[in-house]
N, C-alpha and C positions, 0 to 999 in steps of 0.2 A: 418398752413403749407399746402399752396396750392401742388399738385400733391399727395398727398400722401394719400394711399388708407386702409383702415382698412377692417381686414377680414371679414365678418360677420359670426356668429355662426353656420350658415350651413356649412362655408368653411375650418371654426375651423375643426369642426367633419370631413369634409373630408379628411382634410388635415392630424390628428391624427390617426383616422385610417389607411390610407396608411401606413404613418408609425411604424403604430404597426404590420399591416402585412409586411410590408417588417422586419421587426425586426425578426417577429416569422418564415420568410423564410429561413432569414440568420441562427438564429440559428439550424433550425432544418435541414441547408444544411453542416454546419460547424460541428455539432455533431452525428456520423455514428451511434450511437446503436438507435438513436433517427429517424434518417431518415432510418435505416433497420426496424423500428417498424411501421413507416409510410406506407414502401413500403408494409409490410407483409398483414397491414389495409386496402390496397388498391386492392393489388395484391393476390390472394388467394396462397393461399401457395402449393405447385405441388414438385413432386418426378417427378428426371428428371435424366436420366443416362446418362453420361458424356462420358465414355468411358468403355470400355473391353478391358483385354487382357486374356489370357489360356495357360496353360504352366505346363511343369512337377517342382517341385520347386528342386528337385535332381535325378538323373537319376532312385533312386527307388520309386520315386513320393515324394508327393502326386500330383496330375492334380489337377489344380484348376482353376479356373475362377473368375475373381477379376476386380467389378464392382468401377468406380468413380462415387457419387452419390452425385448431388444436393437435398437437400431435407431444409424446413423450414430455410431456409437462411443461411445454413451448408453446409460443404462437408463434406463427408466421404468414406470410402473403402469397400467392403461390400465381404468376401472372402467366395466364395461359393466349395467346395471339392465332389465330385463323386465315393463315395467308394463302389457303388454294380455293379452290372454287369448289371442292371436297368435302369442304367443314372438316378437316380432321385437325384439333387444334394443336398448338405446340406451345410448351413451354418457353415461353419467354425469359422467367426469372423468379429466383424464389429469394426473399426477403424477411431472415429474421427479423421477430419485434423487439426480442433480449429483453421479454415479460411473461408471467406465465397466467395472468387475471384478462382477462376480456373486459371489454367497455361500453361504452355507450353514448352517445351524444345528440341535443336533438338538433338535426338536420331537417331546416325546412320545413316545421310543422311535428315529424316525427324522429322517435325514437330508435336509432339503427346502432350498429359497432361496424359497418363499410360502406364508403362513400364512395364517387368518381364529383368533385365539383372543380372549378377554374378558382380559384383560391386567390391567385394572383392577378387577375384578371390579363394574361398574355395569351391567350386562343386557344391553350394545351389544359385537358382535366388534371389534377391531382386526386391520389389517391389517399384517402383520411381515413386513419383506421385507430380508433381508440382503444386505449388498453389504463390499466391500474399497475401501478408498479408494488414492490414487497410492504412498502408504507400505507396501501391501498392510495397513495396521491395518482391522479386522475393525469394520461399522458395522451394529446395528441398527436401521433404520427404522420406525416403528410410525408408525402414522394410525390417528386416534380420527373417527368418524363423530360429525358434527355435527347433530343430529337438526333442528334450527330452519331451515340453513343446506340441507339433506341431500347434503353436501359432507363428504369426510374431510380432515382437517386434519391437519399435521405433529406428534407426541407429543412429539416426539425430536427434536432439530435436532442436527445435523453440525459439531464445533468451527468457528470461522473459521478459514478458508484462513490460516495464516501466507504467505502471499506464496513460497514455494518453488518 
């Protein structure tokens, strides 16, 4: 069979490796817990604050200030309260989101990812903190402050995980 060219063993090897890197590309670009493990191996891992907001949560308090935090490829809320006359504040409560995409929504004219507004219209602010889940679908968060507990609690819960 004149024209026809056979590989040779160097071209073999070249030609299966690419292959096999392009394989291990694909998958570890198609499976997120596997390329967040990648990014984390790569990228050092950094605490990073997203946003603030401060606000009384009922007109007889408590003042609080309530952090959106990136940290190890989470988000979370981080609710800090001011109860001496000192300003030295104190954590209140920290509040994973169980997302790892930051969000956005417009509040009031503009564009934020943390809120304090009354949602429910009972006297006490909630806390509105938008995030994207691994399908980038779009998740508002809201915590009602429990005034007996003085603990904010989830409004809103997150479908269950189908297993993807």
């Amino acid at each position: 069979m004149k024209g026809m060219q056979r590989f040779t063993p160097r071209g073999l090897v070249i030609i299966f490796s690419l292959a096999g890197v392009l394989a291990l590309v694909t998958v570890l670009a198609v499976i997120p817990p596997l390329r967040a493990r990648i990014r984390a191996f790569f990228l050092p891992e950094t605490r990073q604050i997203l946003a603030k907001t401060s606000g009384y949560i009922t007109p007889r308090g408590p003042f609080v200030s309530v952090f959106k935090i990136s940290e190890g490829g989470s988000l979370m809320l981080e609710i800090y309260t001011t109860p001496d006359d000192q300003g030295n504040p104190q954590l209140l409560q920290k509040i994973p989101l169980n997302e790892i995409r930051d969000g956005y929504v417009n509040f009031q004219g503009n564009a934020t990812n943390l809120a304090l507004s009354d949602t429910d219209h009972d006297g006490a602010l909630d806390i509105l903190a938008p995030t994207f889940d691994e399908q980038m679908t779009p998740r508002l968060n809201v915590f009602r402050y429990n005034e007996d507990l003085r603990t904010f609690e989830r409004a809103s819960a997150p479908p269950a995980s189908s297993g993807h």
